[in-house]
N, C-alpha and C positions, 0 to 999 in steps of 0.2 A: 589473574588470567588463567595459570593451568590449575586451578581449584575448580575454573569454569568449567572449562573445557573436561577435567575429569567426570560430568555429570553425563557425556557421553557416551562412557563407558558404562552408564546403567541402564536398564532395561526399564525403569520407571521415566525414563528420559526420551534414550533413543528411541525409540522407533514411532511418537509423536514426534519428534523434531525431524525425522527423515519424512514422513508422512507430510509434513507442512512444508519442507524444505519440496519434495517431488510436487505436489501441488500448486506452489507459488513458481516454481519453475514451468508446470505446463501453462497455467495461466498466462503467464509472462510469453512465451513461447507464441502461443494461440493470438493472443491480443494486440502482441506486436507485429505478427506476421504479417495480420488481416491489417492495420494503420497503416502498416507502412508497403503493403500492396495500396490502399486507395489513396495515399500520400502523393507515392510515388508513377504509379500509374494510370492512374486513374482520373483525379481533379488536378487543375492547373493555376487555380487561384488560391493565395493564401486565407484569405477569408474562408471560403467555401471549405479549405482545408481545415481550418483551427472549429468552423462550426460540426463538420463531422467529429470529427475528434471528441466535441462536448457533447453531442449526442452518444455516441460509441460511452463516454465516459458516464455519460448519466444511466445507460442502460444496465452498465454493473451496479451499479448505487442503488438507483431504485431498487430491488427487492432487501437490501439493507433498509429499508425505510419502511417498506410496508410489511416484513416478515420476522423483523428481531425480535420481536416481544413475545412471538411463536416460540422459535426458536430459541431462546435463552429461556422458558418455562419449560420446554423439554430438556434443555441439556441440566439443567437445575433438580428435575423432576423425574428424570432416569439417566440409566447408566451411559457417561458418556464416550466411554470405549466403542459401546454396542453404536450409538449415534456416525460416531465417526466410520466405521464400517458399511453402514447404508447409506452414509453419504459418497465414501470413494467408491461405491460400487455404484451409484446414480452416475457417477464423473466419467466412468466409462463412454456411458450410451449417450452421455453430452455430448464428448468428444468424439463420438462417431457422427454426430451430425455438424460439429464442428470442422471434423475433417473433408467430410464433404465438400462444406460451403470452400473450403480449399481449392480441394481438387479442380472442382468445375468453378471458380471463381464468382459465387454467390455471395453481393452484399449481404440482402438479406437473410438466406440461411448462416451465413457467418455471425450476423448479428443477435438472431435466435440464440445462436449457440453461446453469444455471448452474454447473452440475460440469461442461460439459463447456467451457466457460471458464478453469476452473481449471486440466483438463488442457493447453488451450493458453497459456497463464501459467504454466504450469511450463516449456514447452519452449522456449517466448520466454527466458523470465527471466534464465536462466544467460546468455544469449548477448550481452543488453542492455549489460551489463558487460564481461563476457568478451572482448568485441571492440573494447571500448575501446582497450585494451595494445596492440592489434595495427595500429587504425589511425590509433590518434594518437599525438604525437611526448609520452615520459615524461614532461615540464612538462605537457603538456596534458592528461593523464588526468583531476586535480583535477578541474579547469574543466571537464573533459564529464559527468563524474560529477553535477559541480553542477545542469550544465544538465541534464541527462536527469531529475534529482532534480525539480527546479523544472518542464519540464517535462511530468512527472509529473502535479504534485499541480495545477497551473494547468490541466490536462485534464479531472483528475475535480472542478476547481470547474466548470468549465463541464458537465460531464454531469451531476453532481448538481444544479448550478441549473437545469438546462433541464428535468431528471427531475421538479422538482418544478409545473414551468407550462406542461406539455405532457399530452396527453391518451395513453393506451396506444397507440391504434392510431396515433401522430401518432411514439410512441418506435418503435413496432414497423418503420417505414417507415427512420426514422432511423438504424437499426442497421446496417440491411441498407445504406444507403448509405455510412455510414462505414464499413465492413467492405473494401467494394469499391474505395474511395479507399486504406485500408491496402493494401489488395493490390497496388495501381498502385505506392504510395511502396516499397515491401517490395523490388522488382522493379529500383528503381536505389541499391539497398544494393550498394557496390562489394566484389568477393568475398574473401572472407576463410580462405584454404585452412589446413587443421589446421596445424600447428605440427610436431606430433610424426608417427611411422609409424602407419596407420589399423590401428586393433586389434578384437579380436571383439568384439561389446557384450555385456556380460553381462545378461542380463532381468531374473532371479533376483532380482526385487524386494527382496526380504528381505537374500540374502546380499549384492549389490551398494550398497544400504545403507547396509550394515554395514563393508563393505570402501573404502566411497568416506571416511563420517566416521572409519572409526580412521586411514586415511591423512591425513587435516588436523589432525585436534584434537589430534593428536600433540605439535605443535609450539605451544608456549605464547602465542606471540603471538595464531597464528591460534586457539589455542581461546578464549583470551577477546574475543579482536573478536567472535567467533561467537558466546557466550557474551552480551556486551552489546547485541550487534545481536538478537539473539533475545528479549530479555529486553524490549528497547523496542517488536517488531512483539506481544508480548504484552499490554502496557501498548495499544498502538494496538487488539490485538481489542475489547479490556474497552470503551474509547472510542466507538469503530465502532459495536459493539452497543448501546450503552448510547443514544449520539445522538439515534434516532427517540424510541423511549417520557420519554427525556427531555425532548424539547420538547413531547408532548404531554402530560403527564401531570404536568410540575414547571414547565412554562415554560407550560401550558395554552394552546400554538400549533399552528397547520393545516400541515401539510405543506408551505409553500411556507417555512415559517422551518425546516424542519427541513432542506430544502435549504440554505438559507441558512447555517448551523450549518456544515453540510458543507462549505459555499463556502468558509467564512471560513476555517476549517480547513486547508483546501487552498491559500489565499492564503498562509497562515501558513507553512506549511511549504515552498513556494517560495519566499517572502520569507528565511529561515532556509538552505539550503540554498544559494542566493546569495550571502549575507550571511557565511556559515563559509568560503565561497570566499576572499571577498575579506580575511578576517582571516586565514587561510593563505595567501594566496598561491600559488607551485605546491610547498607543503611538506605530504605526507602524515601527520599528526597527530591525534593523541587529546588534548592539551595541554587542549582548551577540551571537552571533553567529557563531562566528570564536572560543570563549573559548569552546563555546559547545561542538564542533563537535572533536576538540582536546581533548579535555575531553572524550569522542566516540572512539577517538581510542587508550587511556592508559586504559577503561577498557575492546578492542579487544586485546588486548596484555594479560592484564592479565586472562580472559577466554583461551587466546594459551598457559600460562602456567601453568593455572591448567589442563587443558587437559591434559597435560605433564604428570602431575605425578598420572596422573589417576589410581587405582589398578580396572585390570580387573579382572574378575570373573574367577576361572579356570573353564579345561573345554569348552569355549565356550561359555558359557553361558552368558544369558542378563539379568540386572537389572530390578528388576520389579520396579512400580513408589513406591512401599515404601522402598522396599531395596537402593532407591539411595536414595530419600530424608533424611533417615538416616544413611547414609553414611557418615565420617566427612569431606570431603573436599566438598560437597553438597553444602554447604552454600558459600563459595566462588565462585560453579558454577553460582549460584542463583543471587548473587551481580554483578557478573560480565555482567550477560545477563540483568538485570533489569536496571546498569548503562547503557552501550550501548542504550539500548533501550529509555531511559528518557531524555539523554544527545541529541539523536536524534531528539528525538520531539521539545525541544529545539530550536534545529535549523531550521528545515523546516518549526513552523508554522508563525512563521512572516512572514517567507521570502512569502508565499501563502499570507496573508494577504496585504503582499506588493504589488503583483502582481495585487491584485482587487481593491485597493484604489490607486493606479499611475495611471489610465487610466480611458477615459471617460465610464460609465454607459454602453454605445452603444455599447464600444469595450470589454468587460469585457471579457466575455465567449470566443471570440474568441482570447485575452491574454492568458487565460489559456488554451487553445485548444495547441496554439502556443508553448505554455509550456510542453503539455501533447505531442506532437508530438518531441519535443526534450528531454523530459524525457524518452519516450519510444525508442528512437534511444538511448541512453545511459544505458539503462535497457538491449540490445538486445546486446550489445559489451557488461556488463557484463556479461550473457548469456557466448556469443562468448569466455570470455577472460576464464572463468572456463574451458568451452571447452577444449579451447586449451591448459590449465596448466596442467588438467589434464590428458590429450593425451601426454602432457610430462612428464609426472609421478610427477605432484605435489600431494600431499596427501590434505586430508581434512583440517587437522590439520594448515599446513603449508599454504593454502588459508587466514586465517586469519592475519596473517601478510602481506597478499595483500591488507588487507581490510584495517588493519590500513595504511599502506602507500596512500591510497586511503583517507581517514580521511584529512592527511596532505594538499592535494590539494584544499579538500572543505573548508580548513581554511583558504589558503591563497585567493580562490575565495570572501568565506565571507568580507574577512579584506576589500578585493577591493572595495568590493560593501557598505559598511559601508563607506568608507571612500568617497567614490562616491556619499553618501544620507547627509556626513553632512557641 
């Protein structure tokens, strides 16, 4: 753990990991504010609530789908210091229209701003990784991966809790400032020149696609890493979405516990993340992978039944965040989301570490590109499948036992792929 954490103190570390950390935080910040503005004020049916939500969630996704194979040929193809610098400088002018749709309380410009998020989270994405291999020494990959994991989701616990006790215009303000701090940190990312000879980029959304995943998936290790890691950001949509209208609608709480939810969340899966560090050591492995994720959906089961015996407020009425936290089945809620969440982390960051140490230097970024393009088609069908459960009258509640039968699959993908590496 402080071997990890000593990788902080380097300049080939820090200032990518604050640049991802300021990033995920303004995202978190932006995306939460606007959900749980239309959560909360705005729609009054659960349904109509969880279908926004899938929509909101498909529209970051999609340009994961249709621009990774861009994207991971440029970051492959030139320097991706220089890349990362024109992208936090595009995040600016996002978030000036982002903050906008705030201020004056626009779906649709908030929505704008939030595809065109996604566009720059695709171009980011590949490279967060990707440049791992390049400038840190092979033992240390683990440990950055860890820590970029961890701080990750310790980003978006602090922008979804702030999302939740700040006013629009107080986020809108806050966007544009962190944005401007990413740009500063983006600037002393030390440069990271291509690997390989610079080649044409192909644009050819479709064909390049096509040509980037039949080049990885080729090869069986890397399909089923791709395969399991896809399988659990799908398992994450279904959650994601489901979050808001669940605490308001199963847990009968105001927007500052559905923060809260998110937080713990996010704790979780840093805590886990960390935690798969230090039971690996600097050993790239799927070993604990398969228990983990099994372990993820006994505590989505028991989150569906404490839900169960939830006692709502009469009246109507919503929990405020201290009338639940002292609430006595609270503490059950609390375990059960910070299990989920840690058991998660768990799984997914080897498997990404795996993904950048099985292939050459050259092809890095556009491994994960390749990755991020089928994590993103599997993100967009869970999307799809809330959709349509809940067009069949599935309830909030009863989604989560999709999620743990969803679990099971990622287990048996894990084993494969474990058993494939030894």
């Amino acid at each position: 753990m402080i071997s990890s954490l000593r990788l902080l103190a380097k300049r080939r570390f820090l200032p990518l990991f604050a640049t991802q950390f300021l990033g995920a935080f303004n995202d978190n910040l932006f995306k939460t504010a606007m959900v749980l503005f239309v959560t909360f004020e705005v729609y009054s049916d659960p349904g109509v609530e969880s279908r926004f939500n899938a929509v909101a969630t498909g529209l970051v996704i999609l340009p994961f789908f249709l621009l990774s194979a861009v994207s991971g040929q440029l970051a492959d193809t030139r320097d991706k210091a220089r890349i990362i610098r024109l992208v936090k400088t595009a995040e600016i002018f996002i978030m000036l229209v982002g903050a906008t749709g705030l201020v004056i309380s626009s779906i649709p410009v908030m929505l704008a701003a939030l595809f065109a998020m996604g566009i720059h989270s695709t171009f980011f994405g590949p490279i967060k990784y990707a440049i791992l291999p390049q400038h840190l020494r092979e033992e240390e990959v683990l440990s950055g991966t860890g820590l970029i994991e961890a701080g990750t989701y310790l980003a978006i616990l602090m922008g979804t809790i702030l999302a939740g006790f700040i006013s629009g215009k107080t986020a809108a303000g806050m966007v544009l400032l962190v944005a401007a701090l990413g740009w500063l940190t983006a600037r002393q990312v030390p440069p990271a020149p291509a690997m390989g000879e610079p080649t044409r980029l192909d644009f050819h959304v479709v064909r390049s696609s096509i040509k980037l995943v039949s080049a990885t998936m080729h090869v069986p290790r890397l399909f089923l890493a791709i395969c399991a890691i896809s399988f659990f950001w799908t398992i994450g949509a279904v959650l994601i979405i489901e979050f808001p209208p669940l605490v308001k609608n199963v847990f009968t709480a105001d927007k500052e516990v559905a923060s809260l939810f998110l937080g713990i969340f996010s704790v979780g899966v840093a805590v886990g993340s960390v935690l798969i560090n230090r039971l690996l050591g600097a050993c790239v492995s799927a070993r604990h992978a398969p228990a983990s994720v099994i372990a993820m959906g006994g505590f989505v089961i028991m989150l569906y039944f404490v839900a169960g015996h939830w006692p709502a407020l009469p009246g109507g009425q919503l929990y405020d965040i201290w009338e639940f936290v002292v609430e006595p089945h609270a503490m059950l809620v609390f375990i059960a989301l910070f299990g989920v969440a840690a058991t998660g982390g768990m799984f997914v960051v080897p498997l990404y570490a795996f993904l950048t140490t099985t292939v050459a230097k050259d092809q890095t970024a556009r491994t994960v590109a390749a990755n991020n393009i089928i994590n993103s088609g599997a993100m967009v069908a869970g999307s799809i499948l809330v959709l349509g459960l809940t067009w069949m009258g599935m309830t909030v509640r009863e989604g989560l036992l999709v999620v743990a039968a969803m679990c099971l699959v990622a287990a048996w993908l894990a084993w494969k792929l474990h058993l494939a590496c030894e």
